[in-house]
Structures are given as C-alpha cells and as structure tokens.
C-alpha positions in Angstrom: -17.3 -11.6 12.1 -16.3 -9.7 15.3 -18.7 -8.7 17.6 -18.7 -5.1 18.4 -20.4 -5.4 21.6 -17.6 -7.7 22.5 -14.6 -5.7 21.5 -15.8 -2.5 23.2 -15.9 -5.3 26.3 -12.9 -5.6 25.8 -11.6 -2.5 26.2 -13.0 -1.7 29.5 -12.6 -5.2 30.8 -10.5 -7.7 30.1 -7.1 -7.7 32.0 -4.7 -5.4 30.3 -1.8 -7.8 29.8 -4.1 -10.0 27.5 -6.1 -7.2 25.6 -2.3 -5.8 24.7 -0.8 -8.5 23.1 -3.7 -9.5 21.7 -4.0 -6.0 19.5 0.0 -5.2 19.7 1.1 -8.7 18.6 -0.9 -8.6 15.1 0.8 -5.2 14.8 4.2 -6.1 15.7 3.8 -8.5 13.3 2.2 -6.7 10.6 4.9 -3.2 10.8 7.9 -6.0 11.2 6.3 -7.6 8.1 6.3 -4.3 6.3 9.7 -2.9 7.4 11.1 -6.3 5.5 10.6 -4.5 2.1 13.2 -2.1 3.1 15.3 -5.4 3.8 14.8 -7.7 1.0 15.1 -4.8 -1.2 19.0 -3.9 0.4 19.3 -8.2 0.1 18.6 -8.2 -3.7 20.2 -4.7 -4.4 23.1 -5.5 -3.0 24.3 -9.0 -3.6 22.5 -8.6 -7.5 23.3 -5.1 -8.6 25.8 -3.5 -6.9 27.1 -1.4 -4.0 26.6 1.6 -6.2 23.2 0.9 -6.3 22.9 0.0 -2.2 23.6 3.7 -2.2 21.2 4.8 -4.2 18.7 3.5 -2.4 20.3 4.6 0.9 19.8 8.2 -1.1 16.2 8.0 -1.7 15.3 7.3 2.0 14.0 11.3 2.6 12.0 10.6 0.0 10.6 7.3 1.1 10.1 8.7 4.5 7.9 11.6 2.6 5.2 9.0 1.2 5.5 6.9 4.1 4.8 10.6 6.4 1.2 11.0 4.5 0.1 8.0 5.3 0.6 8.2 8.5 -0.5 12.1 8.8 -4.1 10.7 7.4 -3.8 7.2 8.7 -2.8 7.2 12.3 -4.8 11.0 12.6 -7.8 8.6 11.2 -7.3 5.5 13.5 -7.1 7.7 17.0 -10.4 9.4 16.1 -12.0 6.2 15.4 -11.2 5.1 18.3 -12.3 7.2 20.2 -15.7 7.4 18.5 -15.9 4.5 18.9 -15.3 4.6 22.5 -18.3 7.2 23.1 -20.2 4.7 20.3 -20.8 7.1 17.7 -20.2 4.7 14.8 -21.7 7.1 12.3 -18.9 9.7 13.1 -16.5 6.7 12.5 -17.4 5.7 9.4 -17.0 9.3 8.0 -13.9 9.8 9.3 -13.3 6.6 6.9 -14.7 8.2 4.0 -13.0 11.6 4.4 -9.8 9.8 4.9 -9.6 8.0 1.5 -10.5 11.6 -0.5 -8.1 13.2 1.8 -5.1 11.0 1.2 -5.7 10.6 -3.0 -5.5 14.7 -2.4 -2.2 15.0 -0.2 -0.7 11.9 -1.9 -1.5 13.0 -5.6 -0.1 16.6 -5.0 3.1 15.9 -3.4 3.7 12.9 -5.8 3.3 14.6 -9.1 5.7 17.5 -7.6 8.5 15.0 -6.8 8.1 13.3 -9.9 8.2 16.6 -12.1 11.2 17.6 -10.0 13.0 14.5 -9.6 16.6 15.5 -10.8 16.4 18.5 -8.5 15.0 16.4 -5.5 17.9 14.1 -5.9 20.2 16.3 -6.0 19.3 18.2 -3.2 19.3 14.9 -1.2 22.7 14.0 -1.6 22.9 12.0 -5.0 26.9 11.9 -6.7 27.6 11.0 -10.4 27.7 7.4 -9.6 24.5 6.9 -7.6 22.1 9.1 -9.2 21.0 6.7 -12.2 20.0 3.9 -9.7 18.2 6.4 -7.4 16.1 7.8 -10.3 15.6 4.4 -11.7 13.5 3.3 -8.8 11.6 6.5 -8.1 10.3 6.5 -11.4 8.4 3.6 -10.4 8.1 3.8 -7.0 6.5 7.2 -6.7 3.7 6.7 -8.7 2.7 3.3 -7.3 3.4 4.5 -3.7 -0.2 6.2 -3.7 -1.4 2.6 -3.1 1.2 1.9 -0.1 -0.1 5.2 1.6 -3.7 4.2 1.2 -3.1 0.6 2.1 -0.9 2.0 5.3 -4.2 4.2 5.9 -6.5 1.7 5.9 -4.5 -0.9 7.6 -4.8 1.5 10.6 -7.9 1.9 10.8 -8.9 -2.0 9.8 -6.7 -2.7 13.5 -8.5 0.7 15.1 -12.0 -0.5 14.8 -11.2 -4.5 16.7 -9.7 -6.6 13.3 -5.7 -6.9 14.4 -5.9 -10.1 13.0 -7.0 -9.3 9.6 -4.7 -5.8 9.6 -1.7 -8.4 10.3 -2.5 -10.7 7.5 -2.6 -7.3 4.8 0.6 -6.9 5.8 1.4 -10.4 5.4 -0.1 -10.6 2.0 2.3 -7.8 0.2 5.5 -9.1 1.9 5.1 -12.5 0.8 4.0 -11.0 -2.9 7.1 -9.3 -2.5 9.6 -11.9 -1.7 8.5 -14.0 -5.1 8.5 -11.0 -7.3 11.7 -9.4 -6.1 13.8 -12.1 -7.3 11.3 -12.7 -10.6 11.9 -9.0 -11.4 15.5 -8.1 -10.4 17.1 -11.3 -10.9 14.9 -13.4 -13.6 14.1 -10.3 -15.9 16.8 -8.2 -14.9 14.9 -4.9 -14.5 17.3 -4.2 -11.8 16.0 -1.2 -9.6 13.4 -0.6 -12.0 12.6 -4.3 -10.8 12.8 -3.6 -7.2 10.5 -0.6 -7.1 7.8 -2.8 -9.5 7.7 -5.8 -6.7 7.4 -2.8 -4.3 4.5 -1.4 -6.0 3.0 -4.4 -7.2 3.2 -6.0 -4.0 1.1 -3.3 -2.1 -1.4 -3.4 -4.6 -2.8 -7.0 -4.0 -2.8 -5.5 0.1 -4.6 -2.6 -0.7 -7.2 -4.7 -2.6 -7.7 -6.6 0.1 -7.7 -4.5 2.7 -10.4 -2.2 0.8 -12.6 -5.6 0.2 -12.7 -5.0 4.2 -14.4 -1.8 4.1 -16.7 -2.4 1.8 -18.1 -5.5 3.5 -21.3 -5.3 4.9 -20.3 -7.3 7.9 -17.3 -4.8 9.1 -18.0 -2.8 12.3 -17.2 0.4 10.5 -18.2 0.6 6.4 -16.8 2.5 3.7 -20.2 4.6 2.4 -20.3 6.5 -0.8 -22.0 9.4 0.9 -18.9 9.7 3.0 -16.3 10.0 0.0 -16.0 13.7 1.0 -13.7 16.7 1.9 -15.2 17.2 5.5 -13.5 19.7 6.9 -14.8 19.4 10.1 -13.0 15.8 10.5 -10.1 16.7 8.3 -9.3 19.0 11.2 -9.3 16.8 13.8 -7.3 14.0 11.7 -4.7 16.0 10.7 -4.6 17.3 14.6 -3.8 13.8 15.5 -1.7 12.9 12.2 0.3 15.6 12.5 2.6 14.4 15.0 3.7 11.0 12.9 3.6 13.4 9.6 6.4 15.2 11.7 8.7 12.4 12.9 8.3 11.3 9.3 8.8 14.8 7.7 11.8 15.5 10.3 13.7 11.9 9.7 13.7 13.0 6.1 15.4 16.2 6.8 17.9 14.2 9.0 18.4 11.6 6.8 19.4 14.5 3.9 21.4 15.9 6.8 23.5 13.0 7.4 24.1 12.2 3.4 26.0 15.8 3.3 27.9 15.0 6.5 28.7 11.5 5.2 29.4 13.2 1.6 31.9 15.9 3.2 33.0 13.9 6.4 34.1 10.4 4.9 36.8 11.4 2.3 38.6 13.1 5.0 38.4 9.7 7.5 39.7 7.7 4.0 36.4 6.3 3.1 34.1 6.8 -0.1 31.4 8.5 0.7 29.1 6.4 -1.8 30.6 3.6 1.0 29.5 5.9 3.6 26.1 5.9 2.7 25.7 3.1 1.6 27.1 1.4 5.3 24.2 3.8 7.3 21.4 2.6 4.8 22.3 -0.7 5.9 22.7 0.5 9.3 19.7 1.8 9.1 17.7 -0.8 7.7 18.1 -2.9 10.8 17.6 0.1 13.0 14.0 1.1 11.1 13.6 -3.1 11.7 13.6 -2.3 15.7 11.9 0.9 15.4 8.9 -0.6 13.5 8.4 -3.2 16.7 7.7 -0.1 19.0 5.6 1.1 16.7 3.5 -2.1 16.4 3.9 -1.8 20.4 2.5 1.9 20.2 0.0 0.8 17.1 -1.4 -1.9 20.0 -1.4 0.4 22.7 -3.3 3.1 20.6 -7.1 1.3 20.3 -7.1 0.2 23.9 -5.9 3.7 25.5 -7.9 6.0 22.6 -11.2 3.4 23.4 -10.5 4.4 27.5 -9.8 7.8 27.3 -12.6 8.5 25.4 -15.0 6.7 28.2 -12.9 8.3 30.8 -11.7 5.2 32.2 -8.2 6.8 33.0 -7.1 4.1 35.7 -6.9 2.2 32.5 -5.0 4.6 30.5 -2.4 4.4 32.7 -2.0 1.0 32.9 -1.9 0.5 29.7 0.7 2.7 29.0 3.3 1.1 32.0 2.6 -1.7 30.4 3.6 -1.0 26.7 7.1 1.0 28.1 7.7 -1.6 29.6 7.8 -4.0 26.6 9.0 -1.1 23.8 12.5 -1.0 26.7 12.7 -4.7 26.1 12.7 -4.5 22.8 14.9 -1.8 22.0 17.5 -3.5 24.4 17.5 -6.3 22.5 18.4 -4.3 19.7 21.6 -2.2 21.5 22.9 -5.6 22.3 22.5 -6.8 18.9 23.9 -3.8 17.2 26.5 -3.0 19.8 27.8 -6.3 20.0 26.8 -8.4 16.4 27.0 -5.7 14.0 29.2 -7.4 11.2 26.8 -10.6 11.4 24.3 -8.3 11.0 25.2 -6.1 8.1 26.5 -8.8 6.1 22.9 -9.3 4.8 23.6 -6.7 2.5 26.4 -7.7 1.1 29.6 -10.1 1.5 32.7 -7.2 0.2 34.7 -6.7 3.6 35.2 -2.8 3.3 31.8 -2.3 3.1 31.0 -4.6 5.6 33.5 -3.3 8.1 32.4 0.5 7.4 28.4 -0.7 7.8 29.3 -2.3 11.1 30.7 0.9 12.7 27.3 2.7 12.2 25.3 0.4 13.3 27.5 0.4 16.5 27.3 3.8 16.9 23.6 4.2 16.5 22.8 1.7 18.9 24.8 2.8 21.7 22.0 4.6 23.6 19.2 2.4 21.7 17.7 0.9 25.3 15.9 3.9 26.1 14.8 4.8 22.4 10.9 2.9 23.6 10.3 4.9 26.5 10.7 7.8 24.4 8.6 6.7 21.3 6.0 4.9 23.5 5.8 8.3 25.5 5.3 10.4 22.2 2.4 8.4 21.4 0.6 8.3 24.5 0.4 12.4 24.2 -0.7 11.1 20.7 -3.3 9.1 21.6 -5.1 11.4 24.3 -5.3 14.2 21.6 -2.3 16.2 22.9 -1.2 16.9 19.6 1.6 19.7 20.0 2.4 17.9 23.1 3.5 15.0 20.8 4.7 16.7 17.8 7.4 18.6 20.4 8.5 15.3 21.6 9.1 13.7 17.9 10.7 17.1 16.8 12.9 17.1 20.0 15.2 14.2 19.0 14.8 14.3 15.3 15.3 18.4 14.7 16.3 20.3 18.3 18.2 17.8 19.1 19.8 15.7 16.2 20.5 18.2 13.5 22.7 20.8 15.9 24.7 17.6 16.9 24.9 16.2 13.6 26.9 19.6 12.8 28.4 20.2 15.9 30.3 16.7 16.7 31.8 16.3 13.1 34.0 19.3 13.9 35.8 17.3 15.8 35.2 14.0 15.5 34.8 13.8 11.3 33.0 10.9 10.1 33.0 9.5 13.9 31.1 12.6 14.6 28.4 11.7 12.3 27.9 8.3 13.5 28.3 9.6 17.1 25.4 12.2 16.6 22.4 9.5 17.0 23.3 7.9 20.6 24.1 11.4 22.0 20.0 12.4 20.5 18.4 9.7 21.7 20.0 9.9 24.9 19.0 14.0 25.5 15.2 13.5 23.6 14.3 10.7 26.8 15.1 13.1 29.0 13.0 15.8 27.7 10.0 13.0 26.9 10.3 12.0 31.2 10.0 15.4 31.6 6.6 15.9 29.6 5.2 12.7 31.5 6.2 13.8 34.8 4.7 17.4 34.1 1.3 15.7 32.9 0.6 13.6 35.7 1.3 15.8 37.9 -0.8 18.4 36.6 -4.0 16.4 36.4 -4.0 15.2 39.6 -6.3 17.8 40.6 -8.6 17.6 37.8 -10.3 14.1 36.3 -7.4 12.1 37.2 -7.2 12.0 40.4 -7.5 8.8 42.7 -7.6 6.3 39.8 -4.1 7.1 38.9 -3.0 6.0 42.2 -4.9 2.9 42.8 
C-alpha cells in the first residue's frame, strides 16, 4: 500500500529528475500501451481484411476521437483537481470529485453514444465514408460505440488511479487490456472471422477486464482516495470545476475530429486529381497517422507525469518547483518528438509497412508520414506548454493553445495550400501548423512569466 504521507513527500522533496520519471515513465508506458490498439487493429485490418477496410477505419477516427474527448473532458478535469486537493490535503474533496466523476461520465458518455448510434449512417456520411468503405466503418461502430462507455470510464479512472500516487498500478491497467487485446484480436478476426465486427469486440472486450480492475482500485479500503456511495452524485459544484480543467483536452480532442473530417474531404476531392484513390488516400494518412498518435501519446504520458507533481506544487505554492518541473518535461517531450521527425522523415516506408505489404499503398502512406513529420521536433514544447496552463487551472489559457494549431491554424491551411499544391497541399498543411501553433504557445509562456513576476512568483522563479 502507498503511503500517503510519503507521496505528498515526494512532491515537495525529492529531486525533480527522479520524482518525474518515476510518475511519467508508468504513463509513458501505460498511453504507449493504449495507443497500440489503434496499431494492432491497422496490423490485423490490413494484412486480414483488406485495404478497403484500412479505410474504413481511417474514416471512423472523428468518431473515435469523440469517445476518446469525454474521457478526457471528465478524466483529466478530474485528475488536476485531485491533485491539487490533495496538495492542500483535503482528501474528502478528492474523493468526491471521484464519485461525481463516474455519474458524470455514464451522463456525457450515454448521451452522445446513443445519438451516434441512432445516427450512424448520417455520421458516416458526414465524415467522409464512399460506397466502398462505408460497410466496414459501420461494422465496427456498431460494436465499438456501445462498449466504448467502458474505455471512457476506464481512461477516467486510470487518471485519477496515477493522480492520487499509484503510477505503477495505472501502468499495469493499461497493460492488462493491451495484452487482452493482442490474443483476442487474432481469436476474433482471424480464428472466427468476425472481421471488423471482430476488431471492435477485442477492442471492447479488452477494456472491460481494465476497467474491472481499475474500479477494484477504488473500491479498496486501502487506496488513498475511495470510491463512496454517498459521493455517486451530480455535484455541481465540482462538475464545474472538472469540466474547467477537462475542457481543454475535450477540445484538442473535439478539434482533431473536426480536422480529421477535414482532411477526409480534402483527401476525397484532392487525390483523384494527383492520380490516386482517395479510399488509398485515406487509408495511407490513417496509417500515417497511427504512428504519429504513437509519438503523440509519449508527450502525453510526459504531460500525464508532469501533471501530479506540478498540480501537488501549485497548490502548496511551491512555484520554484513548478517551474522546474516544467523545464524539465520540455525538455524530454523535444526529445521525443525528434526522434519521431527523424523516424518519419527519414524511415517512413519501413514504417508504414506494418499495415500492409501492397507497394502503392505503401508508397502513398510513406509520403504522409513524411509530410507530417517535417516540423514534428517542436510538436512537445507546444503540447507540454498547453498542459502546464492546464495544470495551473488556466483553463482558456490552454484551450486557446490546443485550438490554435488544431482549428486557427490547421483548418485555414488545410484549405488554403491544396489550391495550389493538390494532394501535396493536404499533406503539407500539418508541418506548416505545428510550426505557427509553437510560436503562438512561446508567446503565451513568455507573457505568463513575465507577468507574475511581480505577484507570488517572484524570486523563486529565478533561483
């Protein structure tokens, strides 16, 4: 059993290096873990059913992204406040921000799932689907959406399981569902031949043994926060200050949908004109993609391991701390997203040919993952930034930055280059946002130091 007393040590304490890894590496770990359902899906899909069917589930990404977006709207909104009651030590406050989340997420999730699911040929349509794509699409929604209410809950719970001192144990629920996934993938696409009926039931499946066990957590008389019936409430006064938090994640999540919708009409109108099939089109950025979401999901474990440590300091005021923390976790999220420009930029067909072995498709997957990568290296200064202003409670602070590169940014240049470009334009579009959204995230860090260095901030910051 951890030690409370010792963990909230460790947050004003130990050296900063070794309390980082020791949260971010379990959550590295555990959102790398998770991302490799997207990837062992694309595996199976495409070398067992077809590139027809890699497209379809390139198509249902928005909608993906949309259950994905409520978890972390409730989760991460959840796992900021408790740590930062934590950090002033009200532990009663905690555990009811546990309790409101659970009644809050069955609410969001419920709604917007039974909507997608009564609208499904619409929704799919909308997103981009073509005569020879739709079937497979709606084939795994039908299962996917109604099991995804477990993913979302599991997601929310894994959060705040790593939010109040068990990294450790988040990792291994993450750990748990990927490994359930990886036998009953191939037992259920390949053995039984569900095909992507298959693939959305080891999905589904697979995060229901993790949210069992991660709920067998909260209910465990020995964890440092408890999940109390009295707390299985609509508490407004904490759903406010969740969702506050939440909302910036909900947005990135909300806004990569849109993009993603975005980009399958550009790819469906572009491509034809540049001689390739669109279903090829989209089907080469899903794999792109994949990969990309692979590197993305690092910095997030980075920012999921910086969050505890700098919502714990900020709420004791230890600012000196803050700070350091943060350097610190820019400093690895660069790394990391460098490693993945040189990767893309200069393996990309080594890469992509995890999804399948047919050379036009190969060839048409490696040119977007080139593209996207090209300005990848400052991609973790920008998210890492985004959820410091998270963190601290500057919500609209961070919601700005994760609309900047995803909607102000992304969307005009997404119509603007393919005028000129065509389908290069599209893949062109990504670089050139990522690129322009750093600059505007320096710009909100510059602005904030500077402007609390006459308040609470001052000669710690500089020490």
């Amino acid at each position: 059993m951890a030690n409370p007393r010792d963990i909230y040590n460790d947050f004003k304490n130990k050296k900063i290096s070794l309390l980082f890894w020791q949260y971010a590496l379990p959550s590295i770990i555990g959102t790398t873990v998770n991302t490799l359902y997207n990837i062992i899906d694309g595996v199976f899909i495409g070398h067992w059913i077809g590139r027809e069917a890699l497209s379809g589930a390139g198509i249902i990404l928005p909608v993906m992204n949309l259950a994905a977006g409520i978890g972390m709207l409730v989760g991460i909104g959840s796992a900021s406040r408790i740590s930062i009651f934590l950090g002033r030590g009200e532990i009663d406050k905690a555990e009811k921000v546990a309790g409101t989340s659970f009644m809050l997420t069955a609410v969001l999730s419920g709604i917007t799932l039974a909507l997608l699911l009564y609208f499904i040929d619409p929704v799919l349509h909308f997103i981009g689907s073509s005569p020879t794509n739709h079937v497979y699409a709606r084939e795994f929604l039908e299962v996917f959406l109604p099991g995804s209410i477990f993913i979302t809950l599991t997601f929310n719970y894994n959060n705040m399981m790593r939010a109040s001192g068990y990294p450790f144990k988040a990792m291994v629920t993450m750990f748990i569902s990927v490994i359930a996934n990886i036998i009953l993938a191939p037992i259920f696409i390949i053995v039984l031949g569900w095909g992507m009926r298959g693939a959305a039931f080891a999905t589904t499946l697979s995060m229901f043994i993790s949210f069992l066990f991660v709920m067998q957590h909260f209910i465990n008389k020995n964890s440092n926060i408890k999940l109390y019936r009295r707390n299985f409430k609509l508490d407004f006064v904490y759903i406010k200050s969740i969702l506050s938090i939440g909302m910036s994640p909900f947005a990135m999540q909300v806004a990569a949908s849109i993009v993603v919708v975005f980009i399958n009409w550009q790819l469906t109108h572009y491509a034809p004109i540049s001689h390739v099939s669109s279903d090829d089109a989209i089907a080469g950025y899903s794999n792109a993609n994949r990969l990309i979401t692979l590197i993305i999901m690092i910095v997030i474990g980075v920012n999921q391991g910086m969050q505890p440590i700098i919502g714990y300091n900020y709420g004791s005021k230890n600012y000196k701390r803050v700070k350091e923390t943060f350097i610190y976790a820019v400093k690895i999220a660069t790394v990391i997203t460098s490693a993945g420009f040189i990767l893309g930029c200069f393996t990309p067909d080594v890469l992509v040919r995890a999804f399948s072995s047919e050379a036009d498709l190969v060839a048409i997957s490696a040119i977007a993952l080139r593209y996207t990568t090209l300005s990848f290296a400052f991609v973790g200064f920008q998210m890492v930034t985004t959820s410091f202003f998270q963190c601290i409670g500057m919500a609209r602070v961070s919601i700005l930055l994760s609309l900047s590169r995803q909607i102000l940014i992304l969307l005009p240049t997404l119509y603007i280059l393919p005028l000129f470009f065509d389908l290069d334009g599209v893949w062109a579009s990504s670089p050139t946002a990522d690129l322009l959204s750093t600059g505007i995230a320096y710009a909100a860090l510059y602005w904030y130091f500077k402007s609390i260095k006459s308040r609470h901030y001052p000669k710690q910051v500089n020490s």
